[in-house]
N, C-alpha and C positions, 0 to 999 in steps of 0.2 A: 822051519818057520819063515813064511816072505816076510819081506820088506814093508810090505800093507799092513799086514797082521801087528807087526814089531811097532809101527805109527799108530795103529788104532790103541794099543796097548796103552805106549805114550800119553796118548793125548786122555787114556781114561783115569790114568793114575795123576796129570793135572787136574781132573775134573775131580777126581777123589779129594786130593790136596786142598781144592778151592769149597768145597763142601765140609770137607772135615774143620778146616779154620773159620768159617763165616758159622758154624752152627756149633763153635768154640766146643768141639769134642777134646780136645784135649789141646796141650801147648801148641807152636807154632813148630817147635824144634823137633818132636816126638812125631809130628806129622811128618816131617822133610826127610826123618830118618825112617818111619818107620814105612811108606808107601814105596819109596826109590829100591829097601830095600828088597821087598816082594813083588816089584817090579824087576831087579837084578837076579830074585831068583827062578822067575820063571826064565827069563829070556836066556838062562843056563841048562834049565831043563828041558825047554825048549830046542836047544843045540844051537842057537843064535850066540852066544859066547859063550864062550869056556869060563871058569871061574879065574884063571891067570888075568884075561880082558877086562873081566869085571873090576877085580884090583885094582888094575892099571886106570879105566875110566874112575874111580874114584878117587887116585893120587891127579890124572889131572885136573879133577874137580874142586879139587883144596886148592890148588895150584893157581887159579884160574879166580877162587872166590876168597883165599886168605888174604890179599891185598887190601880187599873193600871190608873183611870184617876187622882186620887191625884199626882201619880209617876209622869204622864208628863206635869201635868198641875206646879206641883214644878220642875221640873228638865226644863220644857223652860223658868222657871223666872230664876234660878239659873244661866244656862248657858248663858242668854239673860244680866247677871247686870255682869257677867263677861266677857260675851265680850263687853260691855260699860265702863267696867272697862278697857279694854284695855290688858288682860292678854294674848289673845290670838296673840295679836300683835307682842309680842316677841317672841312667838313658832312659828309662822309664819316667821318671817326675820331671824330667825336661820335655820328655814324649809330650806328657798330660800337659806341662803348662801349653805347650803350643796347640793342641786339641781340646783342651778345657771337657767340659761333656758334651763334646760335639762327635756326636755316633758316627759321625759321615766321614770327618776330619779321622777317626781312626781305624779306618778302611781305606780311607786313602793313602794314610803314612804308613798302612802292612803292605799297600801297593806298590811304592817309592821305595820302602826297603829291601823288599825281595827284589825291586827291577835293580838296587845297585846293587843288593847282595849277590848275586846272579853271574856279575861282568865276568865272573872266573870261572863260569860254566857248570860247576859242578852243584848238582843237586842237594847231597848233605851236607854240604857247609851252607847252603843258602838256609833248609829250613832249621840249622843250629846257628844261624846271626834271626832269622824271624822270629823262630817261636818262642828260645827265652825272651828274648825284646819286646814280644807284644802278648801273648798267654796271659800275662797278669794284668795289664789293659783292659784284652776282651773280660777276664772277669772277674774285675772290677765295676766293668761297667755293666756286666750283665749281659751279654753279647756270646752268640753261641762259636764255641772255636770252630766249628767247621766251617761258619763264613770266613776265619781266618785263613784256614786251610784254602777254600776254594779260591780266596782273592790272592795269595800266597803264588800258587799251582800256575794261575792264569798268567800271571806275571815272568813267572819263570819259564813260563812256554814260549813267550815273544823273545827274552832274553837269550834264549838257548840258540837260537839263529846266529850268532856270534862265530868268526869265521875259526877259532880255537876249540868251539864245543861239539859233543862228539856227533851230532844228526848233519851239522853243518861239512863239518870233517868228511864222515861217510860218502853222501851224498855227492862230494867234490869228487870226492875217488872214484867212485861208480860213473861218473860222470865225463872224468878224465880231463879235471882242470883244477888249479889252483882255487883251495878255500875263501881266499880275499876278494877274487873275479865272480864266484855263486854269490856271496855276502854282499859283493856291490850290488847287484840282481835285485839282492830282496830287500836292501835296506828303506824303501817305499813300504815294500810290506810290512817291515817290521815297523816302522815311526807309525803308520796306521794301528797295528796291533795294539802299539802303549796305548795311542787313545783309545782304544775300546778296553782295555785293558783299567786303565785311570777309568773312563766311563762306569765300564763292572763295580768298580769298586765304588763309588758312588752310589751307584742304583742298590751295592748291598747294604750300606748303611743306611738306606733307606727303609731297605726292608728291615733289619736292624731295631730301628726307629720306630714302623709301626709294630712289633711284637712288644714295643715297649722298655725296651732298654736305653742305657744311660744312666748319670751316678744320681739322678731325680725321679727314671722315668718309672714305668709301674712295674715292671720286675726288680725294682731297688728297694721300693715300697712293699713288696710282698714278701721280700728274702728274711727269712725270722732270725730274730733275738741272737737264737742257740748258733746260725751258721757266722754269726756274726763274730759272735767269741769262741767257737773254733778258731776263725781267722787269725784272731789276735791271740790266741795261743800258741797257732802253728807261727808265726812271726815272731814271738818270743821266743820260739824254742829255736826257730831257725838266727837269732840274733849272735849268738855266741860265734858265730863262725866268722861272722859280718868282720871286713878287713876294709874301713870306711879311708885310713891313711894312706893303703896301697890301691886308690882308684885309677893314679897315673901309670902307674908301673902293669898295673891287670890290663889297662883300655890298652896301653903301646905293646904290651906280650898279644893281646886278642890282633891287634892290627897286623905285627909282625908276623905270629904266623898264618894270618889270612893273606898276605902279601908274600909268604913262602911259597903258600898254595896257588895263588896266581902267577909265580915266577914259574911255577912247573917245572923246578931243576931236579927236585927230589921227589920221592914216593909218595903219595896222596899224606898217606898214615905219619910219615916222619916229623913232617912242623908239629902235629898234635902227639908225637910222641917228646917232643922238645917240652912243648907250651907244658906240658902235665908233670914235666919231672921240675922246670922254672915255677910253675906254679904253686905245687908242692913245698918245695924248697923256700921260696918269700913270702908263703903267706903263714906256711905252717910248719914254723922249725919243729919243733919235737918230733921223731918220729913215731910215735906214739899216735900224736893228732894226723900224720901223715896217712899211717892205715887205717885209722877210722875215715877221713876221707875217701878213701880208694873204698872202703867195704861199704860206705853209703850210697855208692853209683855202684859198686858189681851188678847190681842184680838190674837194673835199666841197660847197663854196657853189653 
């Protein structure tokens, strides 16, 4: 079997992958296992590896990808017992007073937070400080998350140019210069980018605006009765958990280990393994309540 053959293989069993999840055939996971691994078996029958190679390509594959699934399998228990803690509630109603129902003001502040959430370079901790923070915003106000997402996305792309972050990083090396002398480079480009970047997000509340959203506008006035007291059910049920005395203690544990994660001395995963056993432990002695918290986020983690 060539080396062409072995590539075209490849690339069909991504194309397989990318088909079988957009036309939601089945999970995400059952896809990743079950394509790789009738892709592994041909390229055994093939005589392209032996089955010992195959093993071995799979141990470095955990190896390579269990650092990043510890990071978000602890950072959605962390940020999932802190928004049952209720922490994001006050960032939230301090959010609104300063946007009131101004559609535009909040595409602006998902702008501003992703561009600070960002300065540590890293992707998943930016959209877990954005999307518990603003998700209940957008709909509140009736506003479609993917405008979230896209003003979110936009923001972290200008951000990422950061002489620590990994395009920045790469680049320097290929290049064969220190990351802070490319950074100087671009930093024109990037103060441009914000502004188009702050622009986007204007021009999306706009759009925002005329589909009629807002806590007045005509998708607020169309939203019926019935999803209204859902709301305020699922609010009541989610109240029990709410730890409104431990606001200070939750916001400086969230900061501390975002500021672990920016010191970059330990493993991505490790602050968010700290922050979840600290959080556990002060908000929910019993251990009883303990694993119902953990079993509430399993199935997202």
């Amino acid at each position: 079997m060539s080396e062409l053959v072995v590539g075209i293989l490849g690339f069909a069993c991504i194309v397989a992958l990318v088909v079988t999840l957009f036309k939601s055939k089945t999970m995400p996971s059952m896809a990743f296992i079950i394509f790789p691994s009738i892709l592994g078996l041909i390229l055994v029958i093939g005589g392209y590896y032996s089955i010992e190679q195959i093993g071995e390509l799979i141990k470095g594959g955990f190896k390579s990808t269990g650092p990043t699934a510890a990071l978000f399998v602890f950072s959605v228990l962390f940020f999932g017992i802190m928004t049952d803690a209720g922490m994001f509630d006050v960032i939230i109603n301090k959010l609104m007073k300063h946007v009131g129902d101004n559609v535009i003001g909040v595409t602006v502040m998902t702008a501003l937070i992703a561009l600070i959430g960002h300065l540590d370079g890293g992707g998943a901790s930016t959209f877990l400080i954005v999307v518990p923070a603003m998700l209940p915003v957008y709909k509140k106000m009736h506003m479609r998350p993917s405008t979230l997402l896209r003003v979110a996305v936009l923001a972290m792309g200008v951000l990422n140019l950061m002489p620590w972050a990994g395009p920045t990083m790469r680049a320097a090396s290929v290049l064969g210069m220190e990351a802070g002398q490319l950074w100087g480079r671009l930093i024109p480009i990037q103060i441009f980018g914000i502004i188009l970047c702050l622009a986007h997000a204007v021009f999306a509340g706009i759009q925002e605006k005329k589909r009629g959203a807002g806590l007045n506008g005509k998708l607020a006035q169309e939203s019926s009765a019935e999803e209204a007291a859902e709301e305020a059910q699922h609010a009541a049920d989610e109240n029990e958990y709410a730890r409104p005395k431990l606001f200070a203690f939750n916001i400086c544990l969230t900061i501390a280990v975002i500021a672990m994660l920016v010191w970059d001395q330990f493993p991505s995963y490790f602050p968010f393994m700290l922050g979840v056993a600290a959080a556990l432990l002060v908000n929910y002695t019993p251990i009883k309540l303990q694993k119902k918290m953990i079993n509430r986020h399993a199935g997202p983690a």
